[in-house]
C-alpha positions in Angstrom: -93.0 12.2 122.1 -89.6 11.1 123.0 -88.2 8.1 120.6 -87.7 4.8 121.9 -84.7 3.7 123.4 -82.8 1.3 122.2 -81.1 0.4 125.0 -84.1 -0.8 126.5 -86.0 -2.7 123.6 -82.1 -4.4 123.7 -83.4 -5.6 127.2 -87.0 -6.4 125.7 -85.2 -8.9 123.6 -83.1 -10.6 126.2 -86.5 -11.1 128.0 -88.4 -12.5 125.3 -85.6 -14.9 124.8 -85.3 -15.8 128.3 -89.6 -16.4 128.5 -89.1 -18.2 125.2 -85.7 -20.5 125.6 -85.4 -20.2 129.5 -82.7 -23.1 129.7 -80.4 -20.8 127.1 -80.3 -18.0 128.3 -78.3 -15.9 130.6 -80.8 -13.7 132.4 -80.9 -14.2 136.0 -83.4 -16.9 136.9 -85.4 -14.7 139.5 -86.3 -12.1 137.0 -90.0 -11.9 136.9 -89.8 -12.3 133.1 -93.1 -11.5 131.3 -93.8 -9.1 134.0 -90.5 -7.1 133.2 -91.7 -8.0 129.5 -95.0 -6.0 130.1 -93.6 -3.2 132.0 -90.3 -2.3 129.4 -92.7 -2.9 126.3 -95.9 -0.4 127.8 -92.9 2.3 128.5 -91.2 2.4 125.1 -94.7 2.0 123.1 -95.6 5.1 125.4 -93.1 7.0 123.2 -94.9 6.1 119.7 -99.1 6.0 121.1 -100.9 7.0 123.7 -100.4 5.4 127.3 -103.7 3.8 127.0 -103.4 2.4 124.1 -99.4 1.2 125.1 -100.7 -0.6 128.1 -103.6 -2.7 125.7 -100.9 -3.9 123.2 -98.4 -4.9 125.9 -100.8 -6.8 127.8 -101.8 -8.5 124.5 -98.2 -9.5 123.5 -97.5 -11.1 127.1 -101.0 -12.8 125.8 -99.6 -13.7 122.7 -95.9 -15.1 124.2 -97.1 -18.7 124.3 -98.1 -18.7 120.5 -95.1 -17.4 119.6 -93.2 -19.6 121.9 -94.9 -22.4 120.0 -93.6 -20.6 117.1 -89.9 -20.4 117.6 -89.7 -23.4 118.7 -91.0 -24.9 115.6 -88.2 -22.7 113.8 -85.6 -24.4 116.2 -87.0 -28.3 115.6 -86.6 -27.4 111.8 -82.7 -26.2 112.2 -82.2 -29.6 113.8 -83.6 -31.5 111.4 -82.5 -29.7 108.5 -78.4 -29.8 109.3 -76.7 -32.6 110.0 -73.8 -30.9 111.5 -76.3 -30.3 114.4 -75.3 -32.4 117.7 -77.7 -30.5 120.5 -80.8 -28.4 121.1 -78.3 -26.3 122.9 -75.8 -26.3 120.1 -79.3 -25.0 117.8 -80.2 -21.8 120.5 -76.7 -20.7 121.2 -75.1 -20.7 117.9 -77.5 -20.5 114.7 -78.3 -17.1 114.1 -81.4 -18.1 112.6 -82.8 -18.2 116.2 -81.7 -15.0 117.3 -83.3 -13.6 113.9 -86.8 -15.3 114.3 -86.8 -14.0 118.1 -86.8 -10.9 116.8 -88.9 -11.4 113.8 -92.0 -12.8 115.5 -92.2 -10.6 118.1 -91.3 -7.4 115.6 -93.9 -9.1 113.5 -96.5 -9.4 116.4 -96.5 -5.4 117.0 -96.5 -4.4 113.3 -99.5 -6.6 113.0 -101.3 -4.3 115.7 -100.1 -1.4 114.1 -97.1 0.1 116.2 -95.0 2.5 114.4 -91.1 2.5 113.9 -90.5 -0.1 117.1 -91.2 -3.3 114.7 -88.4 -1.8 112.6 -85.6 -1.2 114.8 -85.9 -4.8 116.4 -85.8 -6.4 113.4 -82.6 -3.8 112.4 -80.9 -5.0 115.7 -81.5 -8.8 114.7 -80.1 -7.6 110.9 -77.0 -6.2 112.6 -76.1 -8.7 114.5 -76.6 -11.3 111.7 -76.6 -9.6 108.5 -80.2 -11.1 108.0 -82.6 -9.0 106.9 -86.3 -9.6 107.2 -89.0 -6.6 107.1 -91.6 -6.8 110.1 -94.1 -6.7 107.9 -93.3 -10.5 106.2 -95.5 -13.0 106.7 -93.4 -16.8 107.8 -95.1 -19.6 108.7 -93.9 -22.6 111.3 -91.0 -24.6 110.6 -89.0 -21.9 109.2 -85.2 -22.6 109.0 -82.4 -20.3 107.4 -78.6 -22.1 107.1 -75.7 -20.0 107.3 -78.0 -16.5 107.4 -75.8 -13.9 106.1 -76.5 -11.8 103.2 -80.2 -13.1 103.4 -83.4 -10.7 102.5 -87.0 -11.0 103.2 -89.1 -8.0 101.9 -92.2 -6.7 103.2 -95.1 -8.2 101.4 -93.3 -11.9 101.3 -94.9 -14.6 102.6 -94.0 -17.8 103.3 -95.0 -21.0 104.1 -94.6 -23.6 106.4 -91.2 -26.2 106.0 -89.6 -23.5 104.2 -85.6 -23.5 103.8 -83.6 -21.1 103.3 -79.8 -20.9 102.3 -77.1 -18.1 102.7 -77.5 -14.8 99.7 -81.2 -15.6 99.1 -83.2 -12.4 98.3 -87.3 -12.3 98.3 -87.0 -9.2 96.6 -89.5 -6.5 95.0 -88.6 -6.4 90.7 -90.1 -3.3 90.1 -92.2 -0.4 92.2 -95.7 1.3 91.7 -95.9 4.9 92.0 -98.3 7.5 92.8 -99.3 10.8 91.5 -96.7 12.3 93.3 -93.9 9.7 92.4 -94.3 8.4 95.7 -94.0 4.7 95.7 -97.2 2.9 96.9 -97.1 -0.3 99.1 -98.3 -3.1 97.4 -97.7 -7.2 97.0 -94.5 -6.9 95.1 -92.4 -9.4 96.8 -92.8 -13.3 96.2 -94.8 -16.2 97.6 -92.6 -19.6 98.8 -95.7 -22.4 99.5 -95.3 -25.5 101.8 -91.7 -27.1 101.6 -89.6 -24.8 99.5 -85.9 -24.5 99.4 -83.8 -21.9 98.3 -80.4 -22.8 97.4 -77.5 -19.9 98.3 -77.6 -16.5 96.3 -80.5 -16.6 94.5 -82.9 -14.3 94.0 -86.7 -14.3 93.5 -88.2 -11.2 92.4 -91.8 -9.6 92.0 -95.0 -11.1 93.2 -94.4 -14.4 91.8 -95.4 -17.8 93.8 -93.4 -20.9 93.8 -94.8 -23.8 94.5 -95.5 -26.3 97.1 -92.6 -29.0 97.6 -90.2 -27.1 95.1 -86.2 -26.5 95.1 -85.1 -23.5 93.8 -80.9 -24.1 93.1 -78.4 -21.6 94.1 -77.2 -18.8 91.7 -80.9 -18.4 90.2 -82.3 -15.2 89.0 -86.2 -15.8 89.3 -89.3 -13.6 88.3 -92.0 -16.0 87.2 -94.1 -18.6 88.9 -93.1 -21.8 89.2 -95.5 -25.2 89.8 -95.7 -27.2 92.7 -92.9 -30.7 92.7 -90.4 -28.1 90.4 -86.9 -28.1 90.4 -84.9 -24.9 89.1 -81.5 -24.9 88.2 -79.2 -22.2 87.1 -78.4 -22.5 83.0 -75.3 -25.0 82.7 -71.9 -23.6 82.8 -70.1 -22.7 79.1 -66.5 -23.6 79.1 -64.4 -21.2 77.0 -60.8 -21.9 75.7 -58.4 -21.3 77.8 -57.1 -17.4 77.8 -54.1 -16.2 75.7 -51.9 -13.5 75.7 -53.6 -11.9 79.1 -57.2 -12.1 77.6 -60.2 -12.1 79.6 -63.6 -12.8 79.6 
């Protein structure tokens, strides 16, 4: 089998943003969309299953569109309410890159859920590069799902997160430590955290491990976090220690 091109799951994107956000987007207004949709997605799963099996998952991710129209647009309803900088549903397709990553996220998330090899990853590598965030296929994110500023942000595999969750610029849902085989191979487990109903994450923190924070909690920025934390917490970085003032070209 020949590998997918990217060229054309490029154009697969494009599409599924023009289905999903037709006012915003720049594809020509005649194009047949989830036809075209159908088509370009059967042809590159070709190249990674057989054609029969290609042709089922296509036609079930035209299928799916409306669900995850409903989706994404929950995602862009929680930019605008989460930012008041925000002057326009417009301002919220065009310009936040959270959008462009949860386009790609939902629908890389849709075909790694049916079990489609390497195509999940390099859309959700495409939405990475363009907006240095970085969230595995394989994450689970409920509705309501907003990210402010973006960059530097990382969602591993096995996270999953809630609905009304907020994240800020920096934040990592990491893995703290691996499980290995026999063979030193390591083994895919739940190793990456759990954010319930209404979290926020403040800029460059970092939960680690298979931890679960609780519902209605705000995690501060700066935080290094690898234990569980009840519902209604707050969690705040440990308070700054003033030193004297350096002499003679000392440092810290």
């Amino acid at each position: 089998m020949k590998a997918p091109s990217v060229f054309q799951l490029k154009r697969l994107m494009e599409l599924v943003n023009y289905v999903i956000f037709p006012d915003y987007s720049d594809v020509p207004a005649w194009t047949n969309g989830t036809e075209a949709i159908r088509a370009i997605l059967a042809e590159q799963l070709a190249t990674v299953t057989s054609v029969e099996q290609s042709e089922q998952v296509a036609n079930g991710f035209v299928a799916a569109l409306p669900e995850i129209s409903r989706l994404l647009h929950t995602d862009a309803d929680a930019v605008m309410h989460n930012d008041p900088a925000v002057d326009s549903m417009q301002e919220v397709i065009l310009c936040y890159p959270v959008v462009k990553v949860m386009i790609h996220h939902r629908t890389a998330h849709w075909l790694h859920r049916q079990g489609v090899p390497i195509i999940p990853r390099v859309i959700a590598e495409m939405a990475h590069s363009a907006t240095g965030i970085d969230i595995h296929p394989a994450a689970q994110i409920g509705e309501y799902f907003s990210i402010d500023h973006g960059t530097g942000v990382v969602i591993g595999a096995t996270s999953i997160i809630g609905n009304h969750v907020m994240l800020y610029q920096g934040v990592t849902l990491g893995a703290k430590n691996f499980t290995y085989d026999e063979q030193g191979i390591p083994i895919n487990v739940p190793r990456h955290p759990i954010l319930e109903d209404h979290v926020t994450v403040y800029s460059n923190t970092s939960i680690l491990g298979r931890v679960r924070i609780g519902h209605h909690t705000v995690v501060g920025g700066n935080v290094w976090l690898t234990h569980d934390v009840a519902p209604h917490s707050r969690i705040l970085q440990s308070q700054a220690i003033e030193e004297p003032l350096f002499h003679d070209g000392a440092g810290i």
